[in-house]
C-alpha positions in Angstrom: 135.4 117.0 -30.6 131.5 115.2 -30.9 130.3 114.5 -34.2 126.7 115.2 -33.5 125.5 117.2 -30.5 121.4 116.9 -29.3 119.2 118.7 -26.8 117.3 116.4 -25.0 114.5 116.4 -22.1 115.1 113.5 -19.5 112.5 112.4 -17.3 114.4 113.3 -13.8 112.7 109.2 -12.5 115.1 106.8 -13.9 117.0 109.9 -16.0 115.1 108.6 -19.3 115.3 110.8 -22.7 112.1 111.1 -23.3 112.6 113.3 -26.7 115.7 114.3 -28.9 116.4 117.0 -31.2 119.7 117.3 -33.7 121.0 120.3 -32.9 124.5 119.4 -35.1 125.9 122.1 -36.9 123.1 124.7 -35.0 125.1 128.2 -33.3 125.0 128.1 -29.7 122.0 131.1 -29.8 120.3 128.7 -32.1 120.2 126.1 -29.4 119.8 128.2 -26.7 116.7 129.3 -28.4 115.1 126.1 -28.7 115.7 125.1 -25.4 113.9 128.3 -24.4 111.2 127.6 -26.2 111.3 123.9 -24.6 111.3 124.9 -21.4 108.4 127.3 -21.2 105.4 124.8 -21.1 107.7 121.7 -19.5 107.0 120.6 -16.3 110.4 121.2 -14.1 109.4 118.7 -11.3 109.3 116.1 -13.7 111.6 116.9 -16.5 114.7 118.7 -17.5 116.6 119.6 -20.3 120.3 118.7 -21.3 122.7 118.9 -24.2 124.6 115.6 -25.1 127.4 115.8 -27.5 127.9 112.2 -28.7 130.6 110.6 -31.3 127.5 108.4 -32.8 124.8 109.4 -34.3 121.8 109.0 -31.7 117.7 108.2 -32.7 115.3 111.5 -32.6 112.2 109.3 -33.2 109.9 109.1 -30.0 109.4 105.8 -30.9 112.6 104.4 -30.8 113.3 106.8 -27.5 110.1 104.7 -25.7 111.6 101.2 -27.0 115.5 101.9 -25.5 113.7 103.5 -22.2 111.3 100.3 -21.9 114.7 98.3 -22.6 116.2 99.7 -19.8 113.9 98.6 -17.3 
């Protein structure tokens, strides 16, 4: 079983997380309710949302999202 579990929204061109949250240790309606809330003003021709339960401990900051993203290029 993960460690840490995140919701993230990934720009569908190039599939790059373009922001994180920690959802670790959150109940599934907890999550379910943020990503509600996520996707009501996201644009779903762009971006979509996904869960990612991960044995390491993964960045939230935007800025360190942007640097890996710009690393992967």
């Amino acid at each position: 079983m993960a460690k840490f579990q995140y919701l993230e929204i990934v720009q569908m061109e190039g599939n790059k997380v373009v922001k994180r949250f920690d959802v670790t240790g959150k109940g599934e309606r907890g999550v379910e309710r943020l990503e509600r809330g996520v996707n009501i003003n996201l644009n779903h021709n762009e971006f979509y949302t996904s869960t990612n339960d991960s044995d390491v401990e993964l960045t939230t900051d935007d800025k360190e999202l942007e640097k890996e993203n710009n690393e992967k290029k």
